[in-house]
N, C-alpha and C positions, 0 to 999 in steps of 0.2 A: 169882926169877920170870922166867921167860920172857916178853915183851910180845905175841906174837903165834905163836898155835897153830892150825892150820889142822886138819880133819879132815872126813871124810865121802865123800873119794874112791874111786874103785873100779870093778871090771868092769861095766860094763854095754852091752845091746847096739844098736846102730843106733835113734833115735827113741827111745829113753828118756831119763829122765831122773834127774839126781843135785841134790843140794843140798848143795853145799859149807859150811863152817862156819870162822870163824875168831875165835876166842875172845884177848879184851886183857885186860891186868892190867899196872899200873900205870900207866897213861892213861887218858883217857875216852875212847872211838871217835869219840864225836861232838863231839870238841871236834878232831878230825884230819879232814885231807880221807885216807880210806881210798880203796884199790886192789887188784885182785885182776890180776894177770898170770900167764900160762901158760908153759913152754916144752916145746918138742917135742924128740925124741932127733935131734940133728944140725944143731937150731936156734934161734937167739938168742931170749932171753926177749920175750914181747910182751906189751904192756897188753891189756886186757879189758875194764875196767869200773872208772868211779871214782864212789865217794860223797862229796859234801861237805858239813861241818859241819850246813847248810843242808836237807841233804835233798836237793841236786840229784844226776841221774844225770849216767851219762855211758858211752855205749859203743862199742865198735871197731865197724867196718860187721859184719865176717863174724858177729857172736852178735847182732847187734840181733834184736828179737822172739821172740829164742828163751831167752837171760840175762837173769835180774836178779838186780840188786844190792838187797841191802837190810839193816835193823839192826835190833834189837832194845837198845833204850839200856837198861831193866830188867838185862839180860845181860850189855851188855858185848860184845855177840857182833858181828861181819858175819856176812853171809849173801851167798852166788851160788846162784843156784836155778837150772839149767841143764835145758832142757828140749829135746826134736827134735834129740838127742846126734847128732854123723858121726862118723865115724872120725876126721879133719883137728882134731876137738876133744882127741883124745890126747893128754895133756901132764902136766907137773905145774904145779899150779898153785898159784900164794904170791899170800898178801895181804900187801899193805905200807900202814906210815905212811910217806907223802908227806912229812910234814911234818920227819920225822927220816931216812927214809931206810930204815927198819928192816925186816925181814923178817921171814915166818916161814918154817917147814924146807918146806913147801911137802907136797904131796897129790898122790900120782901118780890120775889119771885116764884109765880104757880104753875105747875105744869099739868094741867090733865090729864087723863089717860081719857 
């Protein structure tokens, strides 16, 4: 089993939007504080958004009001709902357990102008 699989990335253009997905197995999402971070071609990895066990959010300045984080515990799932896309959001993006360090292979995302 892989513990964390990311998917739902993709072409899309200026002000649209994507909903990222990242599906666990063999842990419970909500017993981990979850993270979703990006990176761009030619630039180190950056956080995005954190969920904790709790329910609380948590997000970088540049996506506030336009990301959110969220879970479905029935699933098993994260979720990043990314809305009012820019170019500058280009990246692949992985969600991790905090708590172990763990990755998934990560979701390239494209924004048009």
């Amino acid at each position: 089993q892989v513990p964390l699989v990311e998917s739902g990335g993709g072409l899309v253009q200026s002000g649209g939007s994507l909903r990222l997905t990242c599906a666990g197995s063999g842990f419970l999402l909500s017993d981990a504080i979850m993270t979703w971070h990006r990176q761009a071609p030619g630039k180190a990895r950056e956080w995005v958004a954190t969920m904790a066990p709790g329910g609380a959010t948590f997000y970088t300045d540049s996506v506030k009001g336009r990301f959110t984080i969220s879970r479905d515990d029935a699933k098993n799932t994260l979720y990043l709902q990314m809305n009012s896309l820019k170019p500058e959001d280009t990246a692949v993006y992985y969600c991790q357990n905090y708590d172990t360090t763990t990755w998934g292979q990560g979701t390239q995302v494209t924004v048009s102008s």
